[in-house]
C-alpha positions as CSV (number, residue, x, y, z in Angstrom):
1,X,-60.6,2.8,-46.5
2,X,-59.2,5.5,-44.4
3,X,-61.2,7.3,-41.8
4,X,-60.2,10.8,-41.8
5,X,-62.7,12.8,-38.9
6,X,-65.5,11.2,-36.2
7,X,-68.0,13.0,-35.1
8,X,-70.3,11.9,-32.1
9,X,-71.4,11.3,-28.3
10,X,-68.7,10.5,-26.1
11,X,-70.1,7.4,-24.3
12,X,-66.7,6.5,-22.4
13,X,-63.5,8.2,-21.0
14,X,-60.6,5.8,-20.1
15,X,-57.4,7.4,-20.6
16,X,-56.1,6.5,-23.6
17,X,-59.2,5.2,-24.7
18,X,-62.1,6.8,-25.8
19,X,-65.7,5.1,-26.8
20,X,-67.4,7.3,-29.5
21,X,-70.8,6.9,-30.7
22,X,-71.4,7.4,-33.9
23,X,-75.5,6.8,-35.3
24,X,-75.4,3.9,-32.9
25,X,-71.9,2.4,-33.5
26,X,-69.1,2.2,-30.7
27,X,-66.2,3.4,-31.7
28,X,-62.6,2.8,-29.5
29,X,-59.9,5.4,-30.2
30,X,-56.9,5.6,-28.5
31,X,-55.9,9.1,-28.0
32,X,-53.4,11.1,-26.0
33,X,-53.4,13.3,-23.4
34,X,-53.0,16.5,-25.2
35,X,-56.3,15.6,-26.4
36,X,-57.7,14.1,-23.3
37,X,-56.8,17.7,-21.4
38,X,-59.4,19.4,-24.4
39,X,-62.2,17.2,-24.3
40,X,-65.7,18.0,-23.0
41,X,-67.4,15.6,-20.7
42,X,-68.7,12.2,-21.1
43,X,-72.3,13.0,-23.0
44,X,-71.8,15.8,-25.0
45,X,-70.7,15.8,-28.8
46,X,-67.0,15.4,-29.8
47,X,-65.5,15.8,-33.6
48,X,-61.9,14.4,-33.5
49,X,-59.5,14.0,-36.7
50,X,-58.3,10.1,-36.9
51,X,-56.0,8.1,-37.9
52,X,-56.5,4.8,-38.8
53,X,-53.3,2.2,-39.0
54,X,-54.3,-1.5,-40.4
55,X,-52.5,-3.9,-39.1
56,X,-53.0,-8.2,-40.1
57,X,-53.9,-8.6,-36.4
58,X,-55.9,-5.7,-35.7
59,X,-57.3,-2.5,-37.1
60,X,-56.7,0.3,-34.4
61,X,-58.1,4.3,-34.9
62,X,-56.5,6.8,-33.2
63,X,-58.2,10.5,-32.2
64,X,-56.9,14.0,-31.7
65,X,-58.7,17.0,-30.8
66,X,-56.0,19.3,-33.3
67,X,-54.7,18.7,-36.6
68,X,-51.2,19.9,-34.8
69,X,-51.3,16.7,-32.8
70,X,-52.0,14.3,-35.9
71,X,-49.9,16.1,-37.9
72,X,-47.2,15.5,-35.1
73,X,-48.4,11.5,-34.4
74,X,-48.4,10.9,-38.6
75,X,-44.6,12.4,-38.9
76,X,-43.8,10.5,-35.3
77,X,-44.8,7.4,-37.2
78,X,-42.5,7.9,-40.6
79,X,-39.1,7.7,-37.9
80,X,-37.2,4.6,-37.9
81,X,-38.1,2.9,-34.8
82,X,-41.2,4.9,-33.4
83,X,-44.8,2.8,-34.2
84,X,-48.3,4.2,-33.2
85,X,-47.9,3.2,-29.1
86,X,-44.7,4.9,-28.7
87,X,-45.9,7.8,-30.5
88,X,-49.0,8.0,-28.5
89,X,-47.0,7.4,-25.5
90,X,-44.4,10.7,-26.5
91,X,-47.7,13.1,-27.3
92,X,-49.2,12.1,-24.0
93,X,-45.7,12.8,-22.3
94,X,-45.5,16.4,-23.3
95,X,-47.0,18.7,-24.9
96,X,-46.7,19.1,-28.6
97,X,-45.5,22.6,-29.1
98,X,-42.5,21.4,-26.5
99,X,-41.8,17.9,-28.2
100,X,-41.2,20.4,-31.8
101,X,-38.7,22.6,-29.8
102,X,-36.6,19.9,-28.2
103,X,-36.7,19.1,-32.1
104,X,-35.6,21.9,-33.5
105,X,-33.4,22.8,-30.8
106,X,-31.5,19.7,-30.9
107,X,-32.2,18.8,-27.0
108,X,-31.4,15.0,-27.1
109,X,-31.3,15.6,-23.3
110,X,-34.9,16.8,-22.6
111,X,-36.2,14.3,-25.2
112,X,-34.4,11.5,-23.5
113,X,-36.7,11.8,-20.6
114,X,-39.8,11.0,-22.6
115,X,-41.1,7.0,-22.3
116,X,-39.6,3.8,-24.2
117,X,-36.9,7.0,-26.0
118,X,-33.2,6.5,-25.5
119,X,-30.5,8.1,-26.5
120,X,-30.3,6.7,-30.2
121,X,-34.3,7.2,-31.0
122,X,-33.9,10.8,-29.6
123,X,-31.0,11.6,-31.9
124,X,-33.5,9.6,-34.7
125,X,-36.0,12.1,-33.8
126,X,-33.8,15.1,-34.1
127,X,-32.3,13.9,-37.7
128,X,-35.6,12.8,-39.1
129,X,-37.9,15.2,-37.7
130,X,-36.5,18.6,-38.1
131,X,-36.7,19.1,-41.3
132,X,-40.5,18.3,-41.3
133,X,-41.0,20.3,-38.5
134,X,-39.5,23.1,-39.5
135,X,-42.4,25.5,-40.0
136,X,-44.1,24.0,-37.0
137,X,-46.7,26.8,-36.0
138,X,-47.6,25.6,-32.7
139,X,-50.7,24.8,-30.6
140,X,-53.1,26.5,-28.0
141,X,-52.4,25.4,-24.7
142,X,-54.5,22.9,-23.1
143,X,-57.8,23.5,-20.7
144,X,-58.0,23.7,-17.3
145,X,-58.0,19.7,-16.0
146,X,-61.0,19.1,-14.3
147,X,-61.2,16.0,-11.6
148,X,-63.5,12.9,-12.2
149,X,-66.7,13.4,-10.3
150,X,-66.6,9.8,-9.9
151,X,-64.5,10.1,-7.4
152,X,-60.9,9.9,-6.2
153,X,-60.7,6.3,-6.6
154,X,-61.8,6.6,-10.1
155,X,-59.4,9.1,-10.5
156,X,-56.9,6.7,-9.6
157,X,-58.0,3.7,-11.7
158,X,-58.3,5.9,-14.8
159,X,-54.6,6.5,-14.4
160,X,-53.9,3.2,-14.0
161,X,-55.6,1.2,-16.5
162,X,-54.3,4.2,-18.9
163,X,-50.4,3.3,-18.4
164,X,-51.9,-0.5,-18.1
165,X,-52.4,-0.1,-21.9
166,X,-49.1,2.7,-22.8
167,X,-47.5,-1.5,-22.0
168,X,-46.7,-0.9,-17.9
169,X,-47.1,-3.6,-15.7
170,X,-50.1,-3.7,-13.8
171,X,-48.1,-3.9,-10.3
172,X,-45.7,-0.9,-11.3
173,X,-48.3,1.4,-12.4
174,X,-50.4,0.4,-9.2
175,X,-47.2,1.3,-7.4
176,X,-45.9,4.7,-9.2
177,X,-49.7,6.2,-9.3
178,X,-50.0,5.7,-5.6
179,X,-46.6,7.2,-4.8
180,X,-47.1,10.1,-7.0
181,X,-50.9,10.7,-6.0
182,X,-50.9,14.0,-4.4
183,X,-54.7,14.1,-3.7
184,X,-55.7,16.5,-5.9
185,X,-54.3,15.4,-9.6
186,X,-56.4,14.8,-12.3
187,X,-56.2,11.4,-14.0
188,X,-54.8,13.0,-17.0
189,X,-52.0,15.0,-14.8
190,X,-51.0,11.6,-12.8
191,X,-50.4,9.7,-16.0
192,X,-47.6,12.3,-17.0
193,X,-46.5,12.3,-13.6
194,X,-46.2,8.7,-13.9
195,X,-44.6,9.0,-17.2
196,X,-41.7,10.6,-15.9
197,X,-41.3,9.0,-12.6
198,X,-41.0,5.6,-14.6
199,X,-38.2,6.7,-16.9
């Protein structure tokens, strides 16, 4: 079975997971924050294109708002080394259309600074990648990010929890979202910020 497109009510936001019902079933998708920055709010209808990677311990479906993005996650996942979190964890980093030209440019340097890549992944990524990227045609730049009406301190928890589950420490995210919190940052801004402060 593969599960190719959901459509439905979006029930729950929690950077990177979403809850999507679906005629009355839940579904959890992990998705990045390229998509995150696109999606409407918490009620309204949502279609996403999926992923779904089956695994003997768990079956995990993964959403994005742009067939650039999956087409980017799917041909993240075929390089030696890179598996669906780190993936996710690179497309919520930066954005797409910049990930292709480090790429294609050969910028081991810039790609370096992404999460969980060091030098030998990024020169992976270069090798493997830029063939299959090579007619890349780029993707629309995301929406305006609008705050959480929940609140700051929601705001702040969202960020959290969300590099709680990219594999951070609870402690170290607590620590790196506070020092970076500039009072007015989405939830969806702080967790790139925090991305990059913790490389």
């Amino acid at each position: 079975m593969m599960i190719g497109q959901i459509s439905g009510i979006i029930l729950e936001k929690q950077p990177p997971l979403l809850l999507v019902d679906v005629h009355g079933i839940g579904y959890e998708i992990d998705a990045p924050m390229s998509t995150f920055y696109q999606l409407p709010d918490v009620g309204k209808e949502i279609t996403l294109l999926t992923h779904f990677v089956v695994r003997e311990d768990a079956h995990h479906l993964y959403g994005f708002y742009t067939r650039e993005e999956r087409q980017l996650f799917r041909t993240l996942l075929k390089v030696n080394g890179v598996g669906p979190r780190m993936a996710l964890t690179i497309l919520s980093s930066t954005a797409p259309d910049e990930f292709v030209r480090c790429v294609l440019n050969n910028d081991t340097v810039s790609l370096v600074r992404l999460p969980g890549v060091g030098k030998k992944t990024a020169e992976r990524l270069v090798i493997e990648m830029r063939d299959k990227l090579a007619d890349w045609s780029g993707v629309q730049p995301p929406i305006n990010r609008v705050l959480s009406e929940t609140g700051r301190h929601q705001t702040l928890q969202d960020a959290i929890s969300a590099l709680v589950s990219l594999g951070y420490k609870q402690q170290e995210a607590n620590r790196t979202v506070t020092k970076i919190d500039d009072g007015a940052a989405s939830s969806e801004e702080l967790i790139r910020r925090a991305l990059r402060e913790m490389t």
